[in-house]
C-alpha positions in Angstrom: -95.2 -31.3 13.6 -92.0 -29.4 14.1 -89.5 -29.3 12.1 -85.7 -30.3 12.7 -84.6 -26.7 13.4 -87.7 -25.6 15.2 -87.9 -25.9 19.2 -89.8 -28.7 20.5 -92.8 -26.7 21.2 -93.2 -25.0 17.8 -92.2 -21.4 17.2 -93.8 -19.3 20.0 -96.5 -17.2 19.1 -96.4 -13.3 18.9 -92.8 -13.3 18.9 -91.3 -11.7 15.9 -88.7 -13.7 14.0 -91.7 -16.9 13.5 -91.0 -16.7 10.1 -87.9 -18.4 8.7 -87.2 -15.9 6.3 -86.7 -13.1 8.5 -83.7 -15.4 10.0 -81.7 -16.6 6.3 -79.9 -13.5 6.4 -77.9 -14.4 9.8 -77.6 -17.8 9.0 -73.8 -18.5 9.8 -73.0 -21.6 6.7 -69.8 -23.6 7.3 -67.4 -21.3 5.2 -68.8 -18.2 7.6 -67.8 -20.6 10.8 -64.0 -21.7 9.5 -63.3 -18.1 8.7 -64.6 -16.7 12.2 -61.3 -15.0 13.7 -62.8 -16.4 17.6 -63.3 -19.7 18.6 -64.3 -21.2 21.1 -62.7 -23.7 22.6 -64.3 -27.4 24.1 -65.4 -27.7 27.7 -62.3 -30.3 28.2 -60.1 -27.0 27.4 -61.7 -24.7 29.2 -61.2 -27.0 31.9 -57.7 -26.7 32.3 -55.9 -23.9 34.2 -55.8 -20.4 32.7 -58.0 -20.9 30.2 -60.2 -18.6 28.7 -63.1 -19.1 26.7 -62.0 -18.6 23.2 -59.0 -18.5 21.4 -57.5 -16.5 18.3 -57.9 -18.2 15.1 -56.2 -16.4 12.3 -57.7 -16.5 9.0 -55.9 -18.1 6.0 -56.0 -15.4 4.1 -54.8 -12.7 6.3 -51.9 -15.2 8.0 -50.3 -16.1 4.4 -50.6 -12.2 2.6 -47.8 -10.6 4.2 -45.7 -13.8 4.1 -46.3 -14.4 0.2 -45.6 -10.8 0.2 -42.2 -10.5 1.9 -41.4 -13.8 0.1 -41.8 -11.0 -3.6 -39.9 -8.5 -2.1 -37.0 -10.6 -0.8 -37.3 -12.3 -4.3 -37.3 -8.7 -6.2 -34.1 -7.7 -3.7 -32.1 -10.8 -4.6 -32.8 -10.8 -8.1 -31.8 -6.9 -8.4 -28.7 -7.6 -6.3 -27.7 -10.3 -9.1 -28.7 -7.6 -12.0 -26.3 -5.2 -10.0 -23.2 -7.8 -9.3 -23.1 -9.1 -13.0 -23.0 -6.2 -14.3 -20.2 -4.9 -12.4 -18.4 -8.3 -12.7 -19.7 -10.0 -15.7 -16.8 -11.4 -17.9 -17.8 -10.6 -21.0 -17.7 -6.8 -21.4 -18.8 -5.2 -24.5 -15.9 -4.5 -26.9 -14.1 -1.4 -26.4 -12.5 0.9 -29.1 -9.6 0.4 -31.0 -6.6 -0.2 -29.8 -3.9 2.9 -30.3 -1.4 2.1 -33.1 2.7 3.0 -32.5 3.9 5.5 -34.9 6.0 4.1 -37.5 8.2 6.7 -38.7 11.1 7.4 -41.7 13.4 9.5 -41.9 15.3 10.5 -44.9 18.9 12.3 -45.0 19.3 14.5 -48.3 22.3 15.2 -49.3 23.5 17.9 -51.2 25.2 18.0 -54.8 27.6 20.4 -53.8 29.1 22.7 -51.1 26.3 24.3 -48.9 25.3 27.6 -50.1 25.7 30.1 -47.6 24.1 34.0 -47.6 22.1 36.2 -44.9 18.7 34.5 -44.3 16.2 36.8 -46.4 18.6 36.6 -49.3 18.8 32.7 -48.7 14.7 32.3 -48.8 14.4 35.2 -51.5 16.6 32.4 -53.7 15.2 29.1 -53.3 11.6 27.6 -53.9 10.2 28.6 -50.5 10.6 32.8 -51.8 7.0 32.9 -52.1 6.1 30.7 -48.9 4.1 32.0 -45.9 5.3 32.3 -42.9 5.3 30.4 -40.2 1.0 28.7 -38.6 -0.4 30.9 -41.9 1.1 28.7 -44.4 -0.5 26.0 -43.2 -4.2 26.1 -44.0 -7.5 24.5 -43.8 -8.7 22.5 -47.0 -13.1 23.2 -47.6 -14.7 21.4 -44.6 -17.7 19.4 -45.1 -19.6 16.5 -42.9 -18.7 12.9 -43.6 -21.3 10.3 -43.1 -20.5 9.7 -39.2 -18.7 13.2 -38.7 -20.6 16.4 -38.7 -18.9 19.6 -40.1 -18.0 20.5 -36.8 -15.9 17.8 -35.8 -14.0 17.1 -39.1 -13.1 20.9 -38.3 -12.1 19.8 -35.3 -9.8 17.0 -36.5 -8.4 19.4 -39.0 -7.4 21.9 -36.6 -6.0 19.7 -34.0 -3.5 18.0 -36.8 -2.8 21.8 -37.6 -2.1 22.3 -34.7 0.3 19.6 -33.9 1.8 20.7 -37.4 2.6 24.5 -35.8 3.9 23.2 -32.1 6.5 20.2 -34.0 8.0 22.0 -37.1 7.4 26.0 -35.9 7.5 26.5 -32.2 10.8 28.0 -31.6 11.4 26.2 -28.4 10.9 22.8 -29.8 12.8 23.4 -32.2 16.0 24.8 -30.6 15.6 24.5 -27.0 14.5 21.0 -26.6 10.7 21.3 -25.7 8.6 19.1 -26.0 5.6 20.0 -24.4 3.8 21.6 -27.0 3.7 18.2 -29.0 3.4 16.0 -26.2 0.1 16.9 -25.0 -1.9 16.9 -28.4 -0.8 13.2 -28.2 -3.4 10.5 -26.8 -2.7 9.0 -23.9 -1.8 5.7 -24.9 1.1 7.4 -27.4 3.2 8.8 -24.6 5.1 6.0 -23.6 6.1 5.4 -27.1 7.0 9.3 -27.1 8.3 9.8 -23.7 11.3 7.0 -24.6 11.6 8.9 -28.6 12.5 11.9 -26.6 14.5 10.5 -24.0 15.8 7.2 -25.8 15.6 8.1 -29.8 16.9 5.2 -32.1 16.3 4.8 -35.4 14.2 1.9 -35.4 11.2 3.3 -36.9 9.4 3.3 -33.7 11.2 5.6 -31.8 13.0 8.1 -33.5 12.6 11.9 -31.7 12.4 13.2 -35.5 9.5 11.6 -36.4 7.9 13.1 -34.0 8.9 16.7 -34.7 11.5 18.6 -35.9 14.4 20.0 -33.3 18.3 20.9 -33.5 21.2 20.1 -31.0 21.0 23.6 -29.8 25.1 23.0 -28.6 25.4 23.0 -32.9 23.0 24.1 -34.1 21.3 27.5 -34.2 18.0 29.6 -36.1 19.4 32.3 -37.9 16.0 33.9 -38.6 12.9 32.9 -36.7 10.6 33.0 -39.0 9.4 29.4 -40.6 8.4 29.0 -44.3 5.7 26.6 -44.8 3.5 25.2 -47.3 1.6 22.4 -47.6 -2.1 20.4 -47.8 -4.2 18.8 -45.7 -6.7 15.8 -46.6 -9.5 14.3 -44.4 -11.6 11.1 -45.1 -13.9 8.1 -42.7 -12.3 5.4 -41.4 -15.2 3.7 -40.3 -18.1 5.1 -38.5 -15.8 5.9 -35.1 -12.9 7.5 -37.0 -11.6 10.0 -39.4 -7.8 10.5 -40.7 -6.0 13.3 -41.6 -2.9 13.4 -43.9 -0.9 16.1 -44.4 2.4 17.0 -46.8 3.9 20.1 -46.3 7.6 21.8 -46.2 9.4 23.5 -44.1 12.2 25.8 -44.9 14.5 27.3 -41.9 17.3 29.3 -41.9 20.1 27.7 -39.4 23.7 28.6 -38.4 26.6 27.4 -36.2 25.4 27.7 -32.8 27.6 30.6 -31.1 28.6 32.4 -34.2 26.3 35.4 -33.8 25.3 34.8 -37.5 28.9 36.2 -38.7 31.2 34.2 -41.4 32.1 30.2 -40.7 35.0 28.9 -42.4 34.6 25.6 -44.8 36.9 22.6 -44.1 39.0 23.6 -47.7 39.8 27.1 -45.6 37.1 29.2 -47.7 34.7 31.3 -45.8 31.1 30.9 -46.1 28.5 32.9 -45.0 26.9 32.3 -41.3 23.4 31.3 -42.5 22.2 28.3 -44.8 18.7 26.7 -46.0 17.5 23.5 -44.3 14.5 22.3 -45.6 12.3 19.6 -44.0 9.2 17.8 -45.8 7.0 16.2 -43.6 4.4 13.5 -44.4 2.0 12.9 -41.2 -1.2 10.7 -41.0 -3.3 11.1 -38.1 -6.0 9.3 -36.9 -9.0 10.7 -34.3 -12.0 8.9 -32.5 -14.8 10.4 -30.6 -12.8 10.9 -27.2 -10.1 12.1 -29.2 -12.0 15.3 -30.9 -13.9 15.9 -27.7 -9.9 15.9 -25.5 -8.8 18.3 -28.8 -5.7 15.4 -29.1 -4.3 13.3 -32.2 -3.4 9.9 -32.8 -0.3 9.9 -34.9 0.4 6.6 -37.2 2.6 7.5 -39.7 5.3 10.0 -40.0 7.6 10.3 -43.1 10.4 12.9 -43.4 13.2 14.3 -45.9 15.3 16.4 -44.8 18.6 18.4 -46.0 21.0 19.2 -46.9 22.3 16.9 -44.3 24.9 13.8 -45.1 23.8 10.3 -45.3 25.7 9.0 -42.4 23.9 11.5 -40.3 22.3 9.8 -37.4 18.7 12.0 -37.2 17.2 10.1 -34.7 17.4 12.2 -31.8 17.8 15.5 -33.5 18.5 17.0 -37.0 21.8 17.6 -38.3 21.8 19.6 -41.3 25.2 20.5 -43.3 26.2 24.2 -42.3 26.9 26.9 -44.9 30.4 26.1 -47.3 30.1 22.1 -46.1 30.0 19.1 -48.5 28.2 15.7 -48.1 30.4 12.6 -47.0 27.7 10.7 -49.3 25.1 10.8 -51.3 21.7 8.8 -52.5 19.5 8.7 -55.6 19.6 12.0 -57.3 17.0 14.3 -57.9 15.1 14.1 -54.9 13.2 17.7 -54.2 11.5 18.4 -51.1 9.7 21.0 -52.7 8.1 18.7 -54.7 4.2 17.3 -53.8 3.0 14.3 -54.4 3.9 10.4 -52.8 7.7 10.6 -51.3 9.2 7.4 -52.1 10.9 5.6 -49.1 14.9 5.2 -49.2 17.7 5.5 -47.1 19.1 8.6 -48.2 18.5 10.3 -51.5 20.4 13.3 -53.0 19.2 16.9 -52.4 18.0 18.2 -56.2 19.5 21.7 -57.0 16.2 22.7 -57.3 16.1 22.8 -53.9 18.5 25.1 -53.1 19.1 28.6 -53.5 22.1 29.4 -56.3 25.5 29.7 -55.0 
């Protein structure tokens, strides 16, 4: 009897294929039929007008893949677009350095004992404390250099040599120092300093903020004049970590010029009791300067200046030093005077004060 899948007749004989087996491999199962991309359609649709006699039947698998995968990209865009824009515009941005400081500065008047000592001006520095001084960028040197725990050798050398410099262009360049420069300080200065500098040049008051004096050293060239060029200088420098994005430098060092009435060609001045005094006459400046340099600092070779203290005479203690110096000029007396003993020459922590009295160790013999 034949079977459900067999023709009615049986399987013809002598045709190949009797056997079932030789068909199982072509056997189209169920899943085979639902994935077939062509089928055909029912004789009611073929009936209608422009039909044809199968129609597309895109797979599942193949109709969803690019759609699931344009779905990831669009997904990856967006999500990198977001990445992008809060980064650019997130509110909280990571904390920057530290804020620049505004110098605070002091300046001292000394004033002297006596009448100003007058002479020529080698005999002037062969006679007072600064005899055996050098002259001038080589009296200020270097202390050893060695790496701090943050700062390699080569940057604390750095730092050192750009607070020496500032040192050489404030208290020795002879156009700061008589013909109103200021250049040569201004751009060792960081950035955020120059405001603070620009008004202390143009604006000087003795407020400790913005005093032209504490940032350098200059005379009112219409009084004032060098009678030698040359600069006597000595002094320290000191270096330590502040923290692992900063090193200081302090410095202490003195100054000793040789100045004279502007216009007098370096011959005799008379003194206001009708002597005459010599045309030249020792002003001596000491200068206490903390600086203080992060990485952007070293790496722009500029200083961050926080504290400047000065003494300087013989000048008179109702001198007004804020915009330039005003020292007392060979044969001239002081209209006041300060503690006593107060010596430039002398190292060690200044003490603060108004005005103090210039030591006669500090100036050369009459």
């Amino acid at each position: 009897m034949a079977g459900r899948g067999d023709p009615p007749e049986g399987t013809p004989e002598g045709l190949p294929g009797g056997n079932d087996d030789e068909y199982r491999s072509v056997v189209f199962d169920e899943s085979f039929v639902r994935a077939a991309r062509l089928q055909e359609f029912s004789a009611r649709e073929r009936m209608g007008d422009h039909a044809t006699a199968v129609r597309s039947r895109p797979g599942r698998g193949l109709r969803s893949g690019p759609r699931h995968f344009l779905v990831l990209v669009l997904l990856i865009a967006m999500a990198f677009g977001a990445a992008l824009y809060t980064g650019v515009r997130h509110p909280y941005r990571p904390p920057e350095g530290r804020p620049v400081q505004t110098l605070r500065s002091t300046v001292v008047p000394l004033a002297p004992e006596g009448t100003v000592a007058g002479g020529d001006p080698a005999g002037l520095f062969a006679r007072s404390p600064a005899a055996d001084f050098r002259t001038g960028a080589a009296g200020i040197t270097l202390p050893a250099v060695r790496h701090t725990r943050n700062f390699s050798d080569d940057q604390v050398m750095t730092a050192l040599t750009i607070a020496k410099d500032y040192l050489v262009g404030s208290s020795v360049d002879p156009a700061v120092l008589g013909q109103g420069a200021v250049r040569p300080v201004r751009v060792l200065l960081d950035p955020d300093q120059l405001d603070q500098f620009d008004r202390s040049m143009n604006e000087p008051e003795d407020d400790g903020r913005h005093a032209a004096t504490g940032w350098l050293v200059r005379f009112d060239p219409d009084r004032v004049a060098m009678a030698a060029p040359e600069v006597r200088v000595r002094g320290s420098l000191a270096f330590a970590e502040a923290g692992p994005d900063a090193l200081e430098v302090t410095t202490d060092h003195t100054f000793a010029y040789t100045v004279r009435p502007a216009g007098a060609g370096g011959g005799a001045t008379a003194a206001p009791d009708g002597r005459t005094a010599d045309g030249a006459s020792l002003f001596t400046v000491r200068r206490q300067l903390h600086f203080r340099f992060d990485r952007g600092d070293l790496r722009a070779h500029r200083a961050e200046l926080l504290f400047s203290y000065t003494q300087a005479g013989p000048m008179s203690c109702s001198a007004d030093a804020a915009a330039v110096m005003q020292p007392l000029l060979a044969g001239r007396r002081a209209t006041g005077r300060g503690p006593a003993g107060t010596d430039p020459y002398e190292s060690g922590r200044a003490a603060a004060a108004v005005c103090g009295t210039l030591s006669s160790g500090g100036q050369p013999p009459r």
